[in-house]
ChimeraX commands (.cxc) that place a marker at each C-alpha (Angstrom):
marker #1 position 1.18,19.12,-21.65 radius 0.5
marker #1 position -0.89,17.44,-24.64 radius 0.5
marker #1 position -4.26,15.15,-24.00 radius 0.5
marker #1 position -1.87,11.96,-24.75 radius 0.5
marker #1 position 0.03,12.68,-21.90 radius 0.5
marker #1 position -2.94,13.28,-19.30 radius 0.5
marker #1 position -4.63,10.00,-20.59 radius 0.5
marker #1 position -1.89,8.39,-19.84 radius 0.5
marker #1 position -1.85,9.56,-16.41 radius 0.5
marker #1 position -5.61,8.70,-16.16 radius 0.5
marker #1 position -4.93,5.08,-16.84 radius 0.5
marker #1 position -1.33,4.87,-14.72 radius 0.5
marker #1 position -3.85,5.86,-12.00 radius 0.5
marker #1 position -6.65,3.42,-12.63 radius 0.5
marker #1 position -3.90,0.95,-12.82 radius 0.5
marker #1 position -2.31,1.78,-9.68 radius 0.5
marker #1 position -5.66,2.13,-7.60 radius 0.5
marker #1 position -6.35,-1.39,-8.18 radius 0.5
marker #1 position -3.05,-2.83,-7.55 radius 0.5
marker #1 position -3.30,-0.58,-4.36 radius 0.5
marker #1 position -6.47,-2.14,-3.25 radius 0.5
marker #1 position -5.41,-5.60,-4.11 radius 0.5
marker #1 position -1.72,-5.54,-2.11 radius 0.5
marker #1 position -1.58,-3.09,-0.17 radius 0.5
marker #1 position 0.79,-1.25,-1.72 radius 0.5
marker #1 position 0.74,2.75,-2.48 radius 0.5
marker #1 position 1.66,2.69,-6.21 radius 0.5
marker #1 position 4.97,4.43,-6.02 radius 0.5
marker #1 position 6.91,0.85,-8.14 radius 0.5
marker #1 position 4.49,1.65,-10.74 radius 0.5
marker #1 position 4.05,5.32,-10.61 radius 0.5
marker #1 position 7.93,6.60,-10.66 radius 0.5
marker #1 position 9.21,4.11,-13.53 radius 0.5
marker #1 position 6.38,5.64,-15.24 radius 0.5
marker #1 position 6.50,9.03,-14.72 radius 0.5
marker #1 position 10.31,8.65,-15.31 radius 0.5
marker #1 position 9.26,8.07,-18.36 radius 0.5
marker #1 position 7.14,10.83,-19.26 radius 0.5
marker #1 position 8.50,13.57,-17.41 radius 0.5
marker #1 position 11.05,14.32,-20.38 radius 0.5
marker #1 position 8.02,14.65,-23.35 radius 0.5
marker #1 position 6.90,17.59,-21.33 radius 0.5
marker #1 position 10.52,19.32,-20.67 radius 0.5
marker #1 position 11.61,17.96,-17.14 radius 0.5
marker #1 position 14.79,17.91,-17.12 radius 0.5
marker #1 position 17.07,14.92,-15.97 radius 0.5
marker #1 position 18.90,16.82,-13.35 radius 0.5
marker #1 position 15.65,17.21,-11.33 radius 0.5
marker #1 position 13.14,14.12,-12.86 radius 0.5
marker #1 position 13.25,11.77,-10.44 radius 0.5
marker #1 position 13.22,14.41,-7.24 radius 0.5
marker #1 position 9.68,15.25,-8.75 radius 0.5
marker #1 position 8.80,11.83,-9.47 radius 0.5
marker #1 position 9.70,10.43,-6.03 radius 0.5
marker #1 position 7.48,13.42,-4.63 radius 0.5
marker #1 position 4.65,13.25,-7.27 radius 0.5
marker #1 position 4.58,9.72,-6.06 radius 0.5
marker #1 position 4.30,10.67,-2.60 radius 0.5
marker #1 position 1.17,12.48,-2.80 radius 0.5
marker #1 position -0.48,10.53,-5.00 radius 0.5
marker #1 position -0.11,7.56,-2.75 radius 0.5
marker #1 position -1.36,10.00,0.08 radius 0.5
marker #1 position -4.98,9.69,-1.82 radius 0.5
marker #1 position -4.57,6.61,-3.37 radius 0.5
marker #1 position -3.83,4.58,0.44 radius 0.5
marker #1 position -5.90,6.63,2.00 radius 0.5
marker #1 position -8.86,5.99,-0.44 radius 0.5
marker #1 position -8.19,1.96,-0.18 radius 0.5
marker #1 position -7.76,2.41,3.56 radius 0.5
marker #1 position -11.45,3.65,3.77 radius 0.5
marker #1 position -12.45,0.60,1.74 radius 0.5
marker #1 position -10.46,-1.81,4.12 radius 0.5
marker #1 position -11.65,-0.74,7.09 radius 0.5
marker #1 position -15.48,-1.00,5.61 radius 0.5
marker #1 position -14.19,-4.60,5.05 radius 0.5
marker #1 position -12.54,-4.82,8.28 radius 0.5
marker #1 position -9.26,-5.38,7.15 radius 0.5
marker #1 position -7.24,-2.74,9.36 radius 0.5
marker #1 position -5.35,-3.51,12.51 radius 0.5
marker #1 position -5.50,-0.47,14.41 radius 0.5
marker #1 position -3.35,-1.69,17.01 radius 0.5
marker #1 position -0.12,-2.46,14.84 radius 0.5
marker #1 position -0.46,1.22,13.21 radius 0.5
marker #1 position -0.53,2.79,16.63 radius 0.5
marker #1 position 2.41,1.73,17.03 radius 0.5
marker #1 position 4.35,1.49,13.97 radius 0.5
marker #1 position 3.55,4.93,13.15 radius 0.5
marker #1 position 5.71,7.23,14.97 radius 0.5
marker #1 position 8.47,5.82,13.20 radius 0.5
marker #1 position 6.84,5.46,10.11 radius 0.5
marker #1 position 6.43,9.22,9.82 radius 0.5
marker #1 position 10.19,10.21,11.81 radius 0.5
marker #1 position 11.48,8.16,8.41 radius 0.5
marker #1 position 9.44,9.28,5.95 radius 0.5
marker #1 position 10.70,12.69,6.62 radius 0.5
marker #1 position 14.60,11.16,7.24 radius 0.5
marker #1 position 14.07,9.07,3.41 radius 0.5
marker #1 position 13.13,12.82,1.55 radius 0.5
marker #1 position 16.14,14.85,2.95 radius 0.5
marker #1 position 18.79,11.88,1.99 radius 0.5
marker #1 position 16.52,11.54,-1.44 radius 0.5
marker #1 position 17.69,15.68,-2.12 radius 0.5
marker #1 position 20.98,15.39,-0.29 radius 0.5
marker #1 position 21.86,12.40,-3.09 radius 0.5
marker #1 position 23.32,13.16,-6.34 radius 0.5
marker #1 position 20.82,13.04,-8.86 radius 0.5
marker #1 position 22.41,10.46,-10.48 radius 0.5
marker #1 position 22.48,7.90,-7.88 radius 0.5
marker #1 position 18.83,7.96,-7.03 radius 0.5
marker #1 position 18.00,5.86,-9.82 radius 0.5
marker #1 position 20.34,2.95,-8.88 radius 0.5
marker #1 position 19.51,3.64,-5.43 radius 0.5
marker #1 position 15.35,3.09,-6.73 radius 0.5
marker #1 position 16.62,0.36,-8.47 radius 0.5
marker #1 position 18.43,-1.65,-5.72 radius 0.5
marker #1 position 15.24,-0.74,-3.63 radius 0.5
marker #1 position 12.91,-2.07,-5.69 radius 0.5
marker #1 position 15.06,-5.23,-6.30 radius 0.5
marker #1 position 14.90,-5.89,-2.52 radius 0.5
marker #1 position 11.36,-6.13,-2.71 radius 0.5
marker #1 position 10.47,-7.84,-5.54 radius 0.5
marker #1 position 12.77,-10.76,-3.55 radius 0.5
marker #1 position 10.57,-10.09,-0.38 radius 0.5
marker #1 position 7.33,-10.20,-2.63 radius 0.5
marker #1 position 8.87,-13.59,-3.74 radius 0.5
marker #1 position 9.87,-14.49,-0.05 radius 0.5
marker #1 position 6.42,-13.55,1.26 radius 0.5
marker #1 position 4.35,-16.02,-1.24 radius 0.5
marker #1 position 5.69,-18.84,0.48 radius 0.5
marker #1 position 3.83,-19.58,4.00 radius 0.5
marker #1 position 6.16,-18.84,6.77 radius 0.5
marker #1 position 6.25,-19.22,10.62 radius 0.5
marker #1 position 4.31,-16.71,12.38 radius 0.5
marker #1 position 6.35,-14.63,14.95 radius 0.5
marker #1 position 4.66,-12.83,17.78 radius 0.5
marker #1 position 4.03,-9.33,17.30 radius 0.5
marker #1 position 7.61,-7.69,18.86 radius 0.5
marker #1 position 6.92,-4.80,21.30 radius 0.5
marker #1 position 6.28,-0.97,21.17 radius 0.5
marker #1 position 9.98,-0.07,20.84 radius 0.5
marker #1 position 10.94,-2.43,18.09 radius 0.5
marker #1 position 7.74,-1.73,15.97 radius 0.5
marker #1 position 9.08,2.10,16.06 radius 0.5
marker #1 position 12.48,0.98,15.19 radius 0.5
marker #1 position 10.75,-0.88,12.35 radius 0.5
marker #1 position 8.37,1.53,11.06 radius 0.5
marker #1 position 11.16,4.13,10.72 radius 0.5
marker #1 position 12.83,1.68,8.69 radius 0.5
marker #1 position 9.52,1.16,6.37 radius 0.5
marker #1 position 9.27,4.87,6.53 radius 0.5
marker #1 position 12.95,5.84,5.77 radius 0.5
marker #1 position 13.53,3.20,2.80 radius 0.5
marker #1 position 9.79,4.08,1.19 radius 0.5
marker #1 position 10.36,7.48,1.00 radius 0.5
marker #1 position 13.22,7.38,-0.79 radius 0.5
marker #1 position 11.82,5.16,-2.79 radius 0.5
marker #1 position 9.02,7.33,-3.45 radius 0.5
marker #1 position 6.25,3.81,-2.43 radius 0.5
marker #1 position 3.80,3.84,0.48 radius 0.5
marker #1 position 5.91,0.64,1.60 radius 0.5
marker #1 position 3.32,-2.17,0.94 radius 0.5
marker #1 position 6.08,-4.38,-0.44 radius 0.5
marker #1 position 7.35,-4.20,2.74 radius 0.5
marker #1 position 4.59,-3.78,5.90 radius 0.5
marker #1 position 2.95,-6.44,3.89 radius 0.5
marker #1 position 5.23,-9.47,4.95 radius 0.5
marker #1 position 6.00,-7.99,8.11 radius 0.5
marker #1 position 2.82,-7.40,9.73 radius 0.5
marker #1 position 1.80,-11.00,7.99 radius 0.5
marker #1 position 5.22,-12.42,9.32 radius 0.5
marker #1 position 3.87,-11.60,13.13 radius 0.5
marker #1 position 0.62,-13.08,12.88 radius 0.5
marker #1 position -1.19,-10.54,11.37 radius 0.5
marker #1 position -3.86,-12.36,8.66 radius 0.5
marker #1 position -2.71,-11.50,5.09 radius 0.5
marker #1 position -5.84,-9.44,4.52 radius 0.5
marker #1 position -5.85,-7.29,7.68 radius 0.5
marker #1 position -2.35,-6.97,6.69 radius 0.5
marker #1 position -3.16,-5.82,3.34 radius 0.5
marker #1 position -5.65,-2.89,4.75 radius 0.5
marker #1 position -2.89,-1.83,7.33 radius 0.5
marker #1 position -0.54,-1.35,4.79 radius 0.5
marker #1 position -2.82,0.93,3.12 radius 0.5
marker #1 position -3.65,3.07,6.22 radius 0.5
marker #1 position 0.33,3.08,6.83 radius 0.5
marker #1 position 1.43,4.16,3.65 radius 0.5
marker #1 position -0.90,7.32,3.60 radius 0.5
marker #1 position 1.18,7.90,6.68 radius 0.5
marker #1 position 4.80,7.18,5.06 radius 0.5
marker #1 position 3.97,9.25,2.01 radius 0.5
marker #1 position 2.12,12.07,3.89 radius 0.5
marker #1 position 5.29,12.14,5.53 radius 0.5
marker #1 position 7.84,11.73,2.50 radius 0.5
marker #1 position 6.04,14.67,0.67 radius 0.5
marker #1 position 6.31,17.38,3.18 radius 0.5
marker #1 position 9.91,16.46,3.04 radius 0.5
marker #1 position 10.15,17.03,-0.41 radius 0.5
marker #1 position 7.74,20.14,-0.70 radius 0.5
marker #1 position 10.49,21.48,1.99 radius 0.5
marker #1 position 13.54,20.97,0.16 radius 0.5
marker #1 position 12.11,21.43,-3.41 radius 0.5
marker #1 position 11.59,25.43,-2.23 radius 0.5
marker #1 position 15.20,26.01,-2.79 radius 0.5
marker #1 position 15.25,24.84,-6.26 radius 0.5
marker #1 position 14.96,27.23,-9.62 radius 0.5
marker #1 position 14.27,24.80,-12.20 radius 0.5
marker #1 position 10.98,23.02,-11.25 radius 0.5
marker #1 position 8.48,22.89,-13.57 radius 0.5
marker #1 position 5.31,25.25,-13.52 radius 0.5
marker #1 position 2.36,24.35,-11.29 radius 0.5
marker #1 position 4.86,22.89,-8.65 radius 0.5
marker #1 position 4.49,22.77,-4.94 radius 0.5
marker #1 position 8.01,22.27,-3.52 radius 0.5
marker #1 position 8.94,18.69,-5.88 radius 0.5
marker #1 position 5.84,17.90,-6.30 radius 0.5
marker #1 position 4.73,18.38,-9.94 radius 0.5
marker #1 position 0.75,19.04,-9.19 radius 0.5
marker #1 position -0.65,18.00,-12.89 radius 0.5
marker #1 position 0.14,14.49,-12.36 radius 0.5
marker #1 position -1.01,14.23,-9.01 radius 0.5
marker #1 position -4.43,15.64,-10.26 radius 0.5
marker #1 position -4.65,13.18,-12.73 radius 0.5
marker #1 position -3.20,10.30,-11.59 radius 0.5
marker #1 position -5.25,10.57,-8.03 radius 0.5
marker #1 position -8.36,11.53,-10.13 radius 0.5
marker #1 position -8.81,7.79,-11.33 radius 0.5
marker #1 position -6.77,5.96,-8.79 radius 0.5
marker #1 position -9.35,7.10,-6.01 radius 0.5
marker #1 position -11.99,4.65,-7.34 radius 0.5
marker #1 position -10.08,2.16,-8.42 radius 0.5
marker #1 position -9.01,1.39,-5.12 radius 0.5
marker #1 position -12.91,-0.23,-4.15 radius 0.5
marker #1 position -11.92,-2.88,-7.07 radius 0.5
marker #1 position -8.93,-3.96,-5.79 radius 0.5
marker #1 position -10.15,-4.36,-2.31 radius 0.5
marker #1 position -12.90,-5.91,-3.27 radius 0.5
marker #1 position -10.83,-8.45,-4.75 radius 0.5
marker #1 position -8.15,-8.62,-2.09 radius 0.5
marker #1 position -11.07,-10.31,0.05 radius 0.5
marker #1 position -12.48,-12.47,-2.51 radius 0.5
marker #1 position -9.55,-13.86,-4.40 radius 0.5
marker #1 position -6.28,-15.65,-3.43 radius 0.5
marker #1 position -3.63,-13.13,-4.03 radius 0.5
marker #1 position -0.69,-15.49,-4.46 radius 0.5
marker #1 position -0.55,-15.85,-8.25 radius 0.5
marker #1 position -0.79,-12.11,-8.45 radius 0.5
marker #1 position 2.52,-11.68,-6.15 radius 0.5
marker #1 position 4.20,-13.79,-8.45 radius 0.5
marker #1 position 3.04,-11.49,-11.65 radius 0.5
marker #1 position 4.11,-8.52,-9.27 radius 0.5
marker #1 position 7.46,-9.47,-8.58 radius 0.5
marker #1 position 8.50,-10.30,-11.76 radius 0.5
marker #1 position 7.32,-6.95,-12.59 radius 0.5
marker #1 position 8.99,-5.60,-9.89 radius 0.5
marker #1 position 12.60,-7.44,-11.26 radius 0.5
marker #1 position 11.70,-5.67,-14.51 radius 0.5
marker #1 position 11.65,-2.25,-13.16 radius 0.5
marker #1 position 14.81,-3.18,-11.04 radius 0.5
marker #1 position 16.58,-4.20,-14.19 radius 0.5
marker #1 position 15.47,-0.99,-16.31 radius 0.5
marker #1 position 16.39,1.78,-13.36 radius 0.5
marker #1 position 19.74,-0.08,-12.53 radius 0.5
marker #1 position 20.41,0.06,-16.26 radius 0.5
marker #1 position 19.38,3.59,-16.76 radius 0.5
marker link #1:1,2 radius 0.2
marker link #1:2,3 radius 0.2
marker link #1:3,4 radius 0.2
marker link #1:4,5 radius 0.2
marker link #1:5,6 radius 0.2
marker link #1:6,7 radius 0.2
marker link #1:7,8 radius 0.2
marker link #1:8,9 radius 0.2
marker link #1:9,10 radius 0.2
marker link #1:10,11 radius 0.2
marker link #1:11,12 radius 0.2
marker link #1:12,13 radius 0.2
marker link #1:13,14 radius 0.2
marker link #1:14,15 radius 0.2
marker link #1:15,16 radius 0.2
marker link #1:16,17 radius 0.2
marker link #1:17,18 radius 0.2
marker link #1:18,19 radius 0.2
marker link #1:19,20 radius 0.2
marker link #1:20,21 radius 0.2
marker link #1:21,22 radius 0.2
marker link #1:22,23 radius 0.2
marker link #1:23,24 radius 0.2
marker link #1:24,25 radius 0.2
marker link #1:25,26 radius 0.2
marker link #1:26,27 radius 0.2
marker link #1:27,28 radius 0.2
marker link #1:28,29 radius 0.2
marker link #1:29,30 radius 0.2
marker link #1:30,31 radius 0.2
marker link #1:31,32 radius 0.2
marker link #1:32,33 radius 0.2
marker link #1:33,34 radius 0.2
marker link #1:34,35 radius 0.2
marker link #1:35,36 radius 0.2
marker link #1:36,37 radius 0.2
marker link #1:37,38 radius 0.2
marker link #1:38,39 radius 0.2
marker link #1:39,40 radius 0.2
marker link #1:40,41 radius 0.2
marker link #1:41,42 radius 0.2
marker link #1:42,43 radius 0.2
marker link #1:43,44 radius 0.2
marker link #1:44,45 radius 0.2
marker link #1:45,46 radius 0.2
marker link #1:46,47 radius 0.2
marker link #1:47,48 radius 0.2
marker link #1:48,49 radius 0.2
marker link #1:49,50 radius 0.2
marker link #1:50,51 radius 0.2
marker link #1:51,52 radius 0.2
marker link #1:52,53 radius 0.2
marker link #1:53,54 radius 0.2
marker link #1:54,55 radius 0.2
marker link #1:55,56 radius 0.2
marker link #1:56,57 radius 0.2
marker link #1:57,58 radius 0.2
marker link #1:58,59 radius 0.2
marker link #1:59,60 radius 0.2
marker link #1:60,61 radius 0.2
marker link #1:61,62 radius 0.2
marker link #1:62,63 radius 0.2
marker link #1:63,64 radius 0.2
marker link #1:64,65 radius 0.2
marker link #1:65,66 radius 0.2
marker link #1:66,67 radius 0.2
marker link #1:67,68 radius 0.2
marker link #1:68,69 radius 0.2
marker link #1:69,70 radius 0.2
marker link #1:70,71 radius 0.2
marker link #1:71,72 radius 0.2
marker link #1:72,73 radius 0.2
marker link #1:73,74 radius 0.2
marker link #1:74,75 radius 0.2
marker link #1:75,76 radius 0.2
marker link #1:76,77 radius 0.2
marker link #1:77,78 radius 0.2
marker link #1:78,79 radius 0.2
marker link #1:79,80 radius 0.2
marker link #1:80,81 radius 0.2
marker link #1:81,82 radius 0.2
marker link #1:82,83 radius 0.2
marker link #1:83,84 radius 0.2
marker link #1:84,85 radius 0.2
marker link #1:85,86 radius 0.2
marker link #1:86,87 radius 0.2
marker link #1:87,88 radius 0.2
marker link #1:88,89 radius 0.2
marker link #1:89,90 radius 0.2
marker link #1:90,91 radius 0.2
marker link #1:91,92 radius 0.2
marker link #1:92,93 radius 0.2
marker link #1:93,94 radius 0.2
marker link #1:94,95 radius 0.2
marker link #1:95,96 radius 0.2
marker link #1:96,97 radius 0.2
marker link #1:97,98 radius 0.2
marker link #1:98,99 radius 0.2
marker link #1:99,100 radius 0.2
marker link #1:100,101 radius 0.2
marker link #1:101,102 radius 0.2
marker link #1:102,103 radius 0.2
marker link #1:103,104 radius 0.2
marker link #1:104,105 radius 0.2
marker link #1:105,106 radius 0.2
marker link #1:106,107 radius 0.2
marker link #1:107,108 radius 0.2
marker link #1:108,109 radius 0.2
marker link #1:109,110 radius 0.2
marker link #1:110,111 radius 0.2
marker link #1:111,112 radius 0.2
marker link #1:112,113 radius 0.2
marker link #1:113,114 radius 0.2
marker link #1:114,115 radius 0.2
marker link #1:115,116 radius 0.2
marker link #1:116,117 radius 0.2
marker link #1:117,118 radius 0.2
marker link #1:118,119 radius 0.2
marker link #1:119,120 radius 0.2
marker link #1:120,121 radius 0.2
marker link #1:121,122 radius 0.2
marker link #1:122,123 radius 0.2
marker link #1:123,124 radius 0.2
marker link #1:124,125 radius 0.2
marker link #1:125,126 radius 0.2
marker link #1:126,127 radius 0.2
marker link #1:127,128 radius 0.2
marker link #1:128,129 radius 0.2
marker link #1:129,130 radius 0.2
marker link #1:130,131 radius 0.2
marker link #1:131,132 radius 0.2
marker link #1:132,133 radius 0.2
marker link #1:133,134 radius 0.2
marker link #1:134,135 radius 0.2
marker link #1:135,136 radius 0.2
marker link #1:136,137 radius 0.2
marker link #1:137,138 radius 0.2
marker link #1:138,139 radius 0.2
marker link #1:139,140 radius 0.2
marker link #1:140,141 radius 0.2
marker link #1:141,142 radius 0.2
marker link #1:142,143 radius 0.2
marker link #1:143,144 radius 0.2
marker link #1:144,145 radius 0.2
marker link #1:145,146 radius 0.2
marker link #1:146,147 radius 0.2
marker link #1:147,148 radius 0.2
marker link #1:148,149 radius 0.2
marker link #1:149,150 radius 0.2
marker link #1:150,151 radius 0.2
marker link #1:151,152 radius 0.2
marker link #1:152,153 radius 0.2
marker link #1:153,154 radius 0.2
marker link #1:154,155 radius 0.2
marker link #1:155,156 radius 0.2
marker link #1:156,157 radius 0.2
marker link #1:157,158 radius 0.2
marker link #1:158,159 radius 0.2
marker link #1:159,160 radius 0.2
marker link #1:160,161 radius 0.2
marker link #1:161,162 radius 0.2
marker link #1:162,163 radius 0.2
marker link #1:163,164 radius 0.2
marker link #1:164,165 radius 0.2
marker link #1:165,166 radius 0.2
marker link #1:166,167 radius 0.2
marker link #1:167,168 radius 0.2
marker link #1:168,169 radius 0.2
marker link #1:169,170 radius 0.2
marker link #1:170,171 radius 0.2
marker link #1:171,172 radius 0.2
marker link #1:172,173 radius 0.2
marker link #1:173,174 radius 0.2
marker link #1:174,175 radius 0.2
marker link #1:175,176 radius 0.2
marker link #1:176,177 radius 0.2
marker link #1:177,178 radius 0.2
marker link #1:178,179 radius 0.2
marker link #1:179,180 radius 0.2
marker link #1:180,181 radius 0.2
marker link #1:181,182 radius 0.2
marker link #1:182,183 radius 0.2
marker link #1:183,184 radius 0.2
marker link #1:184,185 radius 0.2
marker link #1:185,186 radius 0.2
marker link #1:186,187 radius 0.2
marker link #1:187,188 radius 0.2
marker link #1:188,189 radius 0.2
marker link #1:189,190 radius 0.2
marker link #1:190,191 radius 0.2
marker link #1:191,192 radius 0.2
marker link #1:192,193 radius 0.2
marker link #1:193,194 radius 0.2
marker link #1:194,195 radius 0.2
marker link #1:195,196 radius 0.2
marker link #1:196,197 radius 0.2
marker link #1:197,198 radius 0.2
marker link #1:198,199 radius 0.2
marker link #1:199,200 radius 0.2
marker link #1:200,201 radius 0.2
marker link #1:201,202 radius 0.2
marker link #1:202,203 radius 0.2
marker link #1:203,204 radius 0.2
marker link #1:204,205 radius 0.2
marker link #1:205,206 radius 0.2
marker link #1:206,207 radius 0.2
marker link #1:207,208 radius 0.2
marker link #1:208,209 radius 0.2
marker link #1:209,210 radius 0.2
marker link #1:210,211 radius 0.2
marker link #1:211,212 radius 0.2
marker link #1:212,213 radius 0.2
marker link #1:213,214 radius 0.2
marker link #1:214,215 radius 0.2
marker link #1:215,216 radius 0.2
marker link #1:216,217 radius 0.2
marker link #1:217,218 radius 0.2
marker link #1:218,219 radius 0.2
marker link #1:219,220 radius 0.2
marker link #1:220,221 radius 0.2
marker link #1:221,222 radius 0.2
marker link #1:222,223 radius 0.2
marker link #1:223,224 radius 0.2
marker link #1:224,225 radius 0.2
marker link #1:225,226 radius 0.2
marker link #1:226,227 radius 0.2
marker link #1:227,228 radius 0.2
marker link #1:228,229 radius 0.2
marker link #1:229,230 radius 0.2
marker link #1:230,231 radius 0.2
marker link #1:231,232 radius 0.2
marker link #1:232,233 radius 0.2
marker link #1:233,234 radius 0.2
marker link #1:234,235 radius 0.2
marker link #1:235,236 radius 0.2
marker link #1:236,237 radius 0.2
marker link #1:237,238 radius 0.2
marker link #1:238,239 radius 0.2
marker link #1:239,240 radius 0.2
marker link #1:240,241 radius 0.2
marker link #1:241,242 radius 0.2
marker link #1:242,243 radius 0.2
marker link #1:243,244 radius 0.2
marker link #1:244,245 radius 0.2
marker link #1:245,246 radius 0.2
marker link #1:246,247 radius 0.2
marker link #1:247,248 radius 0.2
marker link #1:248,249 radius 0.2
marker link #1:249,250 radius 0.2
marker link #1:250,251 radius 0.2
marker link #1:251,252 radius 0.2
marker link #1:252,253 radius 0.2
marker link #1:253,254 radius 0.2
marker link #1:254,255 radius 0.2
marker link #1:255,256 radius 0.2
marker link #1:256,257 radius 0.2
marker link #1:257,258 radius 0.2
marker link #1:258,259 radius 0.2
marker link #1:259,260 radius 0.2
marker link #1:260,261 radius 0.2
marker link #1:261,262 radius 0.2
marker link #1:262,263 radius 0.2
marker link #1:263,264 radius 0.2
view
């Protein structure tokens, strides 16, 4: 590990705390590509990279959310109600997404990521445009729903912003509250995801030193260290600002790192 590569981390994270403030979203889109592409200048090998980046992912979104969760609900931006309920299933998938992520050939989860992340960027898209508000649905479906947020984020290695966003704003929930429940549910998904992952990475051989389970503990230190107060920008903003131009600049990003992991 050389200073170059833990600066880098330091500014992935400052990076990611803001867009996690700002959307809602945990990071994970931004922090796996990423560490994808590091993880091989320090010796990770290929047959194992992405396990410990989905994971690595996973608990840096556990501080990242959680820190822009505390500065949405000074705001007053959480719906307590909707995560009530959408998080028994939320954590049931979180832990269902991490087996199938180490049950799947290593060489599939990439594509897999890739089709993933394509799905959202097309729901990022989708969720620009104003839409009909639904009523909330009831207690069953919202557990149905959150283990489908739950299951699809954590093997995607994402707090599943991209996706609790338009949902919870789909049923009537005001696109900033919606933003700050996101947050609060995707510490949830990836508190989840990454017990999963610490579980099943104790079998393997190969991981890297200073690793708990899959998760590689370096870059959560110094991701988390500057994502943590980043955060307070980004939901700072995410009151103050329209957010819809920013979706747009998302997305696209988000077609771009579809494109490179379905490539890969």
């Amino acid at each position: 590990m050389t200073i170059t590569f833990v600066l880098l981390l330091i500014v992935l994270g400052a990076f990611v705390g803001v867009m996690a403030g700002l959307l809602g979203i945990g990071g994970g889109l931004i922090i796996v590509p990423a560490l994808l592409f590091l993880f091989p200048h320090i010796g990770i090998g290929s047959d194992i990279a992405m396990q410990v980046a989905l994971a690595t992912s996973l608990s840096c979104i556990i501080l990242t959310s959680g820190s822009s969760a505390l500065n949405h609900l000074r705001y007053g931006n959480i719906d307590l109600l909707a995560v009530k309920w959408l998080t028994p299933g939320i954590v049931a998938g979180g832990l269902m997404g991490a087996t199938l992520a180490d049950w799947m050939p290593s060489e599939y989860l990439p594509k897999v990521f890739g089709v993933i992340v394509l799905f959202l960027a097309m729901q990022m898209f989708l969720s620009i445009r104003q839409q009909t508000m639904k009523p909330m649905p009831g207690q069953g479906s919202m557990i149905l729903s959150g283990s489908l947020i739950g299951m699809i984020s954590s093997l995607a290695g994402i707090g599943g912003g991209a996706l609790s966003v338009p949902y919870l704003n789909r049923h009537g929930v005001e696109m900033r509250k919606a933003v700050g429940t996101s947050s609060l549910c995707g510490c949830v998904i990836a508190l989840s995801g990454m017990v999963g992952f610490i579980w099943h990475g104790f079998t393997i051989q190969n991981l890297p030193p200073f690793s708990l389970g899959y998760v590689y503990l370096p870059a959560l230190l110094f991701v988390s260290c500057s994502s943590m107060f980043t955060t307070r920008i980004g939901a700072k903003l995410a009151t103050e600002l329209p957010t819809s131009v920013l979706k747009k600049v998302f997305a696209v990003f988000l077609m771009f790192v579809s494109v490179h992991m379905l490539l890969r």
